[in-house]
C-alpha positions as CSV (number, residue, x, y, z in Angstrom):
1,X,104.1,104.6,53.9
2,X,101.0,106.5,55.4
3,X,101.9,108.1,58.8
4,X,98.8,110.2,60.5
5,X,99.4,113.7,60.6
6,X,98.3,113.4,64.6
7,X,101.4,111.8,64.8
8,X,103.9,113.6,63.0
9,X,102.8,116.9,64.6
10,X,103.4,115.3,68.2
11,X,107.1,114.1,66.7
12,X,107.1,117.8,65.7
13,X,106.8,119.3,69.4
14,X,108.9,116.4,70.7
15,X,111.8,116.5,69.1
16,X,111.3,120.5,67.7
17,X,111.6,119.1,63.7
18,X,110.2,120.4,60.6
19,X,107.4,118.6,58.9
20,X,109.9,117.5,56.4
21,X,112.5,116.4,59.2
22,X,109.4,114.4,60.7
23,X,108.3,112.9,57.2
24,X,111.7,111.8,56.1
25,X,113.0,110.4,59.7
26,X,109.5,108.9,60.0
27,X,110.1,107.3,56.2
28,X,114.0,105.4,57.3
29,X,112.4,104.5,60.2
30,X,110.1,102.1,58.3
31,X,113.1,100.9,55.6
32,X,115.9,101.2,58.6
33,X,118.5,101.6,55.3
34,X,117.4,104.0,52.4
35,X,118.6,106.1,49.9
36,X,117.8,110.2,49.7
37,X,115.6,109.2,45.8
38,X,113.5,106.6,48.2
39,X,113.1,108.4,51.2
40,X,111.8,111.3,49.2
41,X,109.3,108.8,47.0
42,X,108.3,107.7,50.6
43,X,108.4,110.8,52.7
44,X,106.5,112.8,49.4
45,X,109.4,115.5,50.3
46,X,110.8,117.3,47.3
47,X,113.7,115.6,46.1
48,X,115.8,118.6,46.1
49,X,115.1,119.2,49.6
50,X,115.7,115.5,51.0
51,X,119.7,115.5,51.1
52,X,119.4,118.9,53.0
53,X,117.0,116.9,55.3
54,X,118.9,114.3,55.4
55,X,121.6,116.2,56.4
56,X,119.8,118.5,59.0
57,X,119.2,114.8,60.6
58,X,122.2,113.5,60.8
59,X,123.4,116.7,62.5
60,X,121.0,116.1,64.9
61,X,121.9,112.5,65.6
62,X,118.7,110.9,64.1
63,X,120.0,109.1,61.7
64,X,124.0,108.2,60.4
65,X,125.5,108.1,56.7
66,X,126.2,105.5,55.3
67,X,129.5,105.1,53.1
68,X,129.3,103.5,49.4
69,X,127.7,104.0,46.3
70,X,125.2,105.1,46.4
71,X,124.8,106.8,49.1
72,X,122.8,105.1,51.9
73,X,121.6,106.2,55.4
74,X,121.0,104.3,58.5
75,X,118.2,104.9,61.1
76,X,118.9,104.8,64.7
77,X,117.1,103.4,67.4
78,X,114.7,105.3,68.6
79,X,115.8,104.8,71.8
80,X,119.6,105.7,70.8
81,X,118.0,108.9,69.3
82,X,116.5,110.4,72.6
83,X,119.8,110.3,74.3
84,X,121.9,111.9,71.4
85,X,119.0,114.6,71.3
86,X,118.9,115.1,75.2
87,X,122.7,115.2,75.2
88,X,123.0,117.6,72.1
89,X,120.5,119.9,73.9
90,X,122.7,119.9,77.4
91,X,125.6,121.2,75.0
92,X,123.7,123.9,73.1
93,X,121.9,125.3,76.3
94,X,125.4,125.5,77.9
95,X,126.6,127.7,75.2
96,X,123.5,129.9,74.8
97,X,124.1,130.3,78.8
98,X,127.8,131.0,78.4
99,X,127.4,133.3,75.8
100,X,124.2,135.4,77.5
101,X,126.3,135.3,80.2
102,X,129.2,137.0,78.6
103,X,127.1,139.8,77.6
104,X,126.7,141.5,80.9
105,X,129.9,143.0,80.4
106,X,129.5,143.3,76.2
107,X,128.7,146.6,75.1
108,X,125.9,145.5,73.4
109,X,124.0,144.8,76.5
110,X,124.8,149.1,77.2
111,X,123.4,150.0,74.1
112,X,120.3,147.5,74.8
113,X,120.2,149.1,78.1
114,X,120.1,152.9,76.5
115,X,117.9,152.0,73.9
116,X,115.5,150.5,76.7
117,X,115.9,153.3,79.6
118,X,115.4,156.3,76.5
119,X,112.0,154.3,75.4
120,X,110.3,153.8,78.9
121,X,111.0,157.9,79.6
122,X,107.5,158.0,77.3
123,X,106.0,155.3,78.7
124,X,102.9,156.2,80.8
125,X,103.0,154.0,84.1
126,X,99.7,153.1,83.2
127,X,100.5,151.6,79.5
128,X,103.2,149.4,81.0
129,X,100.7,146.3,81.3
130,X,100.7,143.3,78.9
131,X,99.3,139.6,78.9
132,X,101.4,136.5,79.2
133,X,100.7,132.8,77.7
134,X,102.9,129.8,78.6
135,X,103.2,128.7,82.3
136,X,107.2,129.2,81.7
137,X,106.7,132.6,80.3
138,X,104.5,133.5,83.2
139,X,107.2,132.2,85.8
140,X,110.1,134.2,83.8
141,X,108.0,137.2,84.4
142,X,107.4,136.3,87.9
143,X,110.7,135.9,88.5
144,X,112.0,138.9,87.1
145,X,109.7,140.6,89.7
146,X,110.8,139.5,92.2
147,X,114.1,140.3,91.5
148,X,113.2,143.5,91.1
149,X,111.1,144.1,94.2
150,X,112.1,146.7,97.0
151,X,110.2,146.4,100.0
152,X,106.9,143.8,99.9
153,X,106.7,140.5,97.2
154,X,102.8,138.9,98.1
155,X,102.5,135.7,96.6
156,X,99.0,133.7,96.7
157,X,99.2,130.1,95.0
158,X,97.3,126.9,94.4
159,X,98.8,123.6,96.3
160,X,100.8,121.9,93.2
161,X,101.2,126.1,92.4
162,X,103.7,126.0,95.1
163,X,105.6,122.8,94.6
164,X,106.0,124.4,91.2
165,X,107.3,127.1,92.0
166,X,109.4,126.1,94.7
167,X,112.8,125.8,92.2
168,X,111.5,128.5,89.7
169,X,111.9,131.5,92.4
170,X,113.1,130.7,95.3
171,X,116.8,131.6,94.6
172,X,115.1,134.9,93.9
173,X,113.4,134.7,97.2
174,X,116.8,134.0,98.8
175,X,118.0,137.1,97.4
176,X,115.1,139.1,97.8
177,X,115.1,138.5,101.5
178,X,118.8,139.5,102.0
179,X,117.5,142.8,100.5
180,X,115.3,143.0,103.3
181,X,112.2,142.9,101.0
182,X,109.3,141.3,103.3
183,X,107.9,138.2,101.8
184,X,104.0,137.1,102.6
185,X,102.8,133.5,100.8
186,X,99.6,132.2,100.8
187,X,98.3,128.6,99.7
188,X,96.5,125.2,100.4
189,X,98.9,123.4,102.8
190,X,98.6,119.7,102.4
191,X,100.4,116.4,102.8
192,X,101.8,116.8,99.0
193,X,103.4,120.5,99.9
194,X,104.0,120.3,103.3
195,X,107.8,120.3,103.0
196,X,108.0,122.8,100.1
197,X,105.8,125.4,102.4
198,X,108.7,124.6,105.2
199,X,111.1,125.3,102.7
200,X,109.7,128.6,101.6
201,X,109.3,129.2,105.5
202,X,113.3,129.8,105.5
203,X,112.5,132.9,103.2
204,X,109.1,133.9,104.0
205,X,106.1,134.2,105.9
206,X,103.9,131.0,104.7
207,X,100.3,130.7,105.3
208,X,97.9,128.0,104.8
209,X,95.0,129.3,102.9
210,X,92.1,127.5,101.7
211,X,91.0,129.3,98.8
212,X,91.6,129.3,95.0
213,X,93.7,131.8,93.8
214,X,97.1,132.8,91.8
215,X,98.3,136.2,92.2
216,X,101.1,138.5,93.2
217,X,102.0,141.9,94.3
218,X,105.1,143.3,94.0
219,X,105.6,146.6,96.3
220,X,102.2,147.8,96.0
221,X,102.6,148.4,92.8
222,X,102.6,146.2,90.1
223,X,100.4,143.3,90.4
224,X,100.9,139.9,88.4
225,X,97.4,137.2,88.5
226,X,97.1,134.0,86.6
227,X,93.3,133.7,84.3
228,X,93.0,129.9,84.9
229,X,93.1,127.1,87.4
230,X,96.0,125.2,86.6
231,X,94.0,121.8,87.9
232,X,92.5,121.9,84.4
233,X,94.9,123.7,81.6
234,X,98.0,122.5,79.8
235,X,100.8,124.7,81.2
236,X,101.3,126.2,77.5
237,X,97.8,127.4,77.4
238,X,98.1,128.8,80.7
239,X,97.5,132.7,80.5
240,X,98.4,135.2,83.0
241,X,98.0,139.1,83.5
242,X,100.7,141.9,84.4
243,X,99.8,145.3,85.4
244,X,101.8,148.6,86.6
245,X,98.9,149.7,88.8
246,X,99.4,151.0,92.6
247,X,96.0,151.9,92.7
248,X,94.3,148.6,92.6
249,X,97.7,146.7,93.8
250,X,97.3,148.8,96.8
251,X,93.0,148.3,97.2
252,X,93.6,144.1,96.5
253,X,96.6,143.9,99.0
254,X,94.6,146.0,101.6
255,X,91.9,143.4,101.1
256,X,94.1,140.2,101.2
257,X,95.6,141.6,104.3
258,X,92.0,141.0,105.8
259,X,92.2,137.8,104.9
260,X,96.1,136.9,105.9
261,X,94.7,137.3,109.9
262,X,92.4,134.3,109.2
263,X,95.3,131.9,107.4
264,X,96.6,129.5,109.3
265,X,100.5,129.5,110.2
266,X,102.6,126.8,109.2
């Protein structure tokens, strides 16, 4: 059986398997019944790891076991497969949750915090910078500074930028506004976001601006902007910038608040 690697590496991401998981699943897929010495002739996986593949699968809900001598296994329709792997992944991402969630009251989440608070004492305010990659690790950092912010959150975004965002942060907003934090966002306003930007309206001050930009600035201070223009990149080659800075937070706010007079109000 000769399967292009362009496809097995796309089953990879999919379904987050091994090469060996792919090749093997791949292999019963084309026999429907097999045994682990056949699969392995097929897949060209190591005999001595196909059983543990095999069994890895079936854990999984690719594939069942057959019961006889000897000892057979049974693909599943691939169809019958995405909806054991979405349902398996509900289960496990509600006990990851629960058990994150119990640790805001575990003392390990103390001793995280100590070890954390007695590092950033040596931390010059300058050094605390870093790049991001990954649109969902750039909104997780977003996020969390929003959460954080104290007195001024400015948030300048493309037009799908703000229909993204719109579940990612505004429960944060929400929040932040309660605080009494005061909340600025800028962005194209068109027919395709017109409702979100009324949404965000509840929790902010929305503007529609006509320029190209992704950036934000949390209390003058630290300052957040996105390399590329998400028209044209994959969201997990996105790329994004966080910097500690008040200086130049404080010099690009002063200049965006030049520009804020000309937006348009929703």
């Amino acid at each position: 059986m000769i399967v292009k690697e362009e496809f097995l590496s796309r089953l990879r991401k999919i379904f987050d398997l091994n090469l060996y998981e792919v090749k093997v699943w791949t292999a019963l897929l084309s026999r429907g019944t097999s045994t682990a010495g056949e699969l392995s002739s097929i897949s060209d996986v190591p005999r001595s790891r196909t059983y543990d593949i095999l069994e890895s699968l079936e854990k999984k809900g690719f594939i069942i076991m057959k019961l006889g001598k000897p000892i057979k296994f049974v693909a599943l329709k691939p169809e019958e497969v995405i909806e054991r792997v979405k349902k398996n992944l509900v289960v496990e991402a509600k006990e990851k949750s629960k058990r994150l969630e119990q640790l805001k009251g575990d003392e390990v989440l103390t001793e995280l915090s100590s070890l954390f608070k007695e590092g950033i004492k040596y931390v010059e305010p300058s050094d605390l910078s870093g790049s991001l990659k990954g649109r969902q690790n750039l909104y997780n950092h977003l996020d969390m500074l929003i959460r954080d912010a104290q007195s001024t959150i400015t948030l300048v975004t493309t037009e799908d930028g703000l229909n993204r965002k719109m579940e990612v942060i505004m429960p944060s907003l929400e929040k932040a506004k309660k605080r009494g934090v005061k909340i600025r966002i800028a962005a194209p306003i068109t027919a395709n976001n017109k409702k979100v930007a009324k949404d965000f309206s509840k929790v902010a001050e929305v503007r529609n601006a006509q320029i190209q930009a992704r950036f934000c600035i949390i209390d003058s201070e630290q300052l957040m902007f996105m390399l590329l223009n998400d028209d044209s990149i994959h969201p997990s080659y996105d790329i994004g910038v966080w910097i500690n800075t008040p200086f130049f937070s404080q010099a690009l706010e002063q200049m965006f608040e030049l520009a804020w007079k000309d937006f348009k109000k929703i």
